[in-house]
N, C-alpha and C positions, 0 to 999 in steps of 0.2 A: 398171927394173921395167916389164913390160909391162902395160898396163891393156885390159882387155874393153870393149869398145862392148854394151851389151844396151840396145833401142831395145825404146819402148812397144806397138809393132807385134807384135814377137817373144813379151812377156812377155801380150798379149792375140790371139795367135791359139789358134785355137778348140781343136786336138789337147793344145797345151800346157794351156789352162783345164779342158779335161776331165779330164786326168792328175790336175790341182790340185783337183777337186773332189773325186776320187773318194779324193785321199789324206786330205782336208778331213774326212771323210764318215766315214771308218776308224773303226770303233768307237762311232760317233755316229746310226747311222743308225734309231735308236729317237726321237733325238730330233725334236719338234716342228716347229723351226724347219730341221731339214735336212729333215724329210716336206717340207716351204713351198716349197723350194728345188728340191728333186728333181721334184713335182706339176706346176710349170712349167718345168722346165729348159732348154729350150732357150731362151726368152723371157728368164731371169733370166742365162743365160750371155753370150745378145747385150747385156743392159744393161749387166751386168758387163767385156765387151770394149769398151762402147763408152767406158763413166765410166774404163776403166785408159787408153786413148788420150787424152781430156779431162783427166786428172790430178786425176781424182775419187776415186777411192781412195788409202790403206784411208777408210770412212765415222768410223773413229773412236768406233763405237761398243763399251761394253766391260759383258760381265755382271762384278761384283765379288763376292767374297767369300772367307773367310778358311778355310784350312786352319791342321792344327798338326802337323806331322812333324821333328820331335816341339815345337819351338819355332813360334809365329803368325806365318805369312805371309800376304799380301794377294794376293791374285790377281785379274787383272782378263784377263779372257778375254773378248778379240775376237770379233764379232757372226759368225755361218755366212759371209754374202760377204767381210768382211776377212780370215777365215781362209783360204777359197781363193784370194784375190790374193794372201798369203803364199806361201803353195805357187804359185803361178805362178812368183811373183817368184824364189823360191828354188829352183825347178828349175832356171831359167839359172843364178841368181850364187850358188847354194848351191857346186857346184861349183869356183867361177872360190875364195872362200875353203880350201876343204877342199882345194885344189895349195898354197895356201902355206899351211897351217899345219907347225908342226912337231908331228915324231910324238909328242913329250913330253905334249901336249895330247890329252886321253882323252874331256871332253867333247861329247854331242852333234855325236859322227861313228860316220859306221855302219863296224862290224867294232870298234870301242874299248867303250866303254864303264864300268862301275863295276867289271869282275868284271877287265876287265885293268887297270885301274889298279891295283887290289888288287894284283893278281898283280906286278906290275911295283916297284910300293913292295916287296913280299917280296923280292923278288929285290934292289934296294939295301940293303935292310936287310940282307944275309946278305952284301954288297960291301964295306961302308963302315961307318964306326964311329960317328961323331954326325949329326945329322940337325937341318935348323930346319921349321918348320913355320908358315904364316901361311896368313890369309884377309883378305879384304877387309870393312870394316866398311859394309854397306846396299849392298853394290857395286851390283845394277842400277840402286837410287834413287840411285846418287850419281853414273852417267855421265854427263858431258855432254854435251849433242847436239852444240856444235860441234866441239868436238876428236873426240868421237866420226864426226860426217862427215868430217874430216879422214883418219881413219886408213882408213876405210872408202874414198874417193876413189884412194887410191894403187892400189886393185885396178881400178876402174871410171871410167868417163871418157860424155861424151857431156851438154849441154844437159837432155834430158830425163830421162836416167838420174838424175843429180845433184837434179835437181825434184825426181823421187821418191822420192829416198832423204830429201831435205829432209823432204815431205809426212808420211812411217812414220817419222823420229823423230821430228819436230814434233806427232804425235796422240796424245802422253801425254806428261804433265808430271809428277813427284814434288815438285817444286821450279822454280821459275824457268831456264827450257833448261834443265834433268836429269829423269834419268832415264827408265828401258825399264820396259815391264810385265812382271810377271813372269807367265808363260802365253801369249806369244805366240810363235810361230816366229819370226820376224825376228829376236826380242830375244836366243834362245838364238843363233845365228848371230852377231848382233853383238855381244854380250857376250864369246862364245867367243873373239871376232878380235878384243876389243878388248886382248886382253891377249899377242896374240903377241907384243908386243916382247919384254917377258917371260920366255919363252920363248928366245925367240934372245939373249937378255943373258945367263940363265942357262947358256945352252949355249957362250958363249964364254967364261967365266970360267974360267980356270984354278983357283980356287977350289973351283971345285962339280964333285964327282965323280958329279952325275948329278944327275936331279929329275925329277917328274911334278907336272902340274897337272891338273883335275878344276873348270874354270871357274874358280874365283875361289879355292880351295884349293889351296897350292901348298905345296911342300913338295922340299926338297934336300941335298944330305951332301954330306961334307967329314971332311977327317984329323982332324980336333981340332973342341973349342968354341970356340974363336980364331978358326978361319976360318969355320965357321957363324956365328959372331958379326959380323964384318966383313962377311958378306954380307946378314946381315939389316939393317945400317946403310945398305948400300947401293940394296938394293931400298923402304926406306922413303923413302928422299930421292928414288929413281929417280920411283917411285910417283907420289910428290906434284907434282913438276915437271913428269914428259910424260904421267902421266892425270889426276890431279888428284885423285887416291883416296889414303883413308889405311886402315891396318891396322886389325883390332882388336888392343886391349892383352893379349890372348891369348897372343902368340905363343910357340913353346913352341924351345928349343933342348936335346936330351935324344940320350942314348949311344944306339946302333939296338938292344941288347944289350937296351933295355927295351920293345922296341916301340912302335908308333902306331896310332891311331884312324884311319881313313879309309875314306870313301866307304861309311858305315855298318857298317864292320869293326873287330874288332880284332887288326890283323894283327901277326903277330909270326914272329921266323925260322924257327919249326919248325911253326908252327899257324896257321890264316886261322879266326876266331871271330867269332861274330857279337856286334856291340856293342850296347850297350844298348836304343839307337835302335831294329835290326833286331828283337832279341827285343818289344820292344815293340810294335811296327808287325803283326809275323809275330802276337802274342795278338790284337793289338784287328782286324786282317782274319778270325783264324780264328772268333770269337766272333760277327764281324758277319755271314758266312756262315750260319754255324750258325742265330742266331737267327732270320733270313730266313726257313729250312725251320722253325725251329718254331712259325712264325706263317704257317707255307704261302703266303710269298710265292715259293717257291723248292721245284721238285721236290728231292726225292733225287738225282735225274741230274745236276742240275746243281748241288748243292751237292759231288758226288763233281766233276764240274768246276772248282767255284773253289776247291775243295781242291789243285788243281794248280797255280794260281795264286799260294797261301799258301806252297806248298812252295819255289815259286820263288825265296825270299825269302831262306832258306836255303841254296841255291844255291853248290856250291865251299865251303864251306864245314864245319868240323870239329866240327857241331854235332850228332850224330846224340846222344848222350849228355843232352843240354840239351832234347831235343825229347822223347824219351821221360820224361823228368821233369816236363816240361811237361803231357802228356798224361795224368798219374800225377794233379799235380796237378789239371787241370784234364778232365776224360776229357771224351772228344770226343761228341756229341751223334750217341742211336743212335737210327735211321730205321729 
């Protein structure tokens, strides 16, 4: 297995930092602290190139707070310059992961995504006849950072590189050495990769007639409940011994003939429907738009805008019936 050299030199010149900022920057550039950043940029790019050669970044700092989509997560999202040393970092060794993953892995890789994983569960579902389904119980708070740098190392090599990747898992703890934050790019990156073995066990089993995963959601078929069953024995010992993660007590082992939830669907062999989650999500954004224009914090223009946005949510989807009900119910706010 060959391993990449990326040297602190390379992840802090100045073409690559700019790239990183501006991707940093995507959507955010309303806010405060990227006005701070952008006001003196050239100045905060030279400090920023000179603290990534010193092995000063990331600073470590994290804004926190709790979303609910639809269950509470904690999210702790990395200060404006640790986000662009992300994006530096992961311009080079973004790459050097996304050659070896396997294509069963949907994601957080561009051209994948929620809509072909969807697509792709459909398609086994109408293959194969039973199906097991598992997720990881607290998965990013339950990584460890050293076996996590272990797994990460077989890709990358080099004194300094190794530093740094020590430094970005060592700047958040869940627990004593565990755990990634959840809101940083690094973490979706290394999460994603930490579960390729996964992946390639899965795909060499003669057992399993196929599988997709979606981070920590995984999910595979087989002739029978017998052999689903044998494999779910196998991936829970696998689990525990080479990453140190257990299941939740969820897992489900059911005929394809009834369909599965996933990736906020509810997919089944003749219909892709949007699952509760999505209906849910798709009210509480159309309502939040809405209410915006009727307190004029928001033109008409641009609630016809995030309207596009809402719709998006729906997307592939055999919901056209459900939305015009919704609308019945709930009539859309007239400007």
């Amino acid at each position: 297995m060959k391993r990449i050299l990326i040297t602190l030199e390379a992840i802090s010149e100045r073409k690559n930092l700019v790239l990183a900022l501006h991707k940093a920057a995507r959507g955010k550039r309303h806010r405060s602290d990227v006005q701070a950043f952008f006001h003196n940029m050239d100045a905060n790019l030279n400090r920023l190139g000179r603290d990534i050669c010193q092995l000063r970044l990331p600073y470590g700092l994290f804004r926190t707070f709790e979303i609910h989509d639809p269950k509470k997560r904690l999210i702790h999202a990395a200060c404006f310059e640790d986000r662009v040393f992300h994006h530096a970092l992961m311009n080079l060794a973004g790459e050097v992961l996304e050659r070896a993953m396997m294509p069963q892995s949907f994601a957080c890789r561009r051209g994948m995504g929620v809509h072909k994983a969807a697509k792709k569960v459909q398609q086994l579902l109408c293959r194969n006849t039973w199906y097991g389904k598992i997720d990881i119980d607290g998965y990013f708070a339950s990584i460890p950072h050293g076996r996590l740098l272990e797994v990460l190392l077989r890709r990358y090599k080099g004194e300094a590189c190794i530093a740094q990747f020590k430094r970005i898992i060592a700047s958040y703890q869940s627990g004593p050495e565990t755990g990634l934050p959840i809101g940083s790019l690094t973490s979706q990156y290394f999460a994603n990769y930490y579960l390729d073995g996964l992946d390639r066990l899965l795909s060499a089993s003669t057992l399993v007639k196929g599988h997709v995963r979606y981070m920590d959601d995984v999910i595979w078929w087989g002739d029978d409940r017998q052999s689903v069953r044998d494999v779910l024995q196998f991936l829970v010992e696998w689990l525990w011994r080479e990453r140190t993660l257990k299941i939740k007590p969820n897992a489900q082992i059911q005929p394809s003939s009834h369909g599965v939830t996933y990736c906020g669907f509810r997919v089944l062999r003749g219909a892709m429907r949007l699952s509760r989650r999505r209906k849910r999500r798709y009210q509480q954004r159309r309502l939040y738009w809405e209410q915006l224009c009727r307190h004029g914090e928001i033109s008409p223009q641009q609630l016809q805008r995030a309207y596009a946005g809402v719709q998006a949510i729906t997307a592939q989807t055999d919901s056209r019936a459900w939305r015009i009900e919704n609308l019945r119910r709930h009539p859309a706010y007239a400007v």
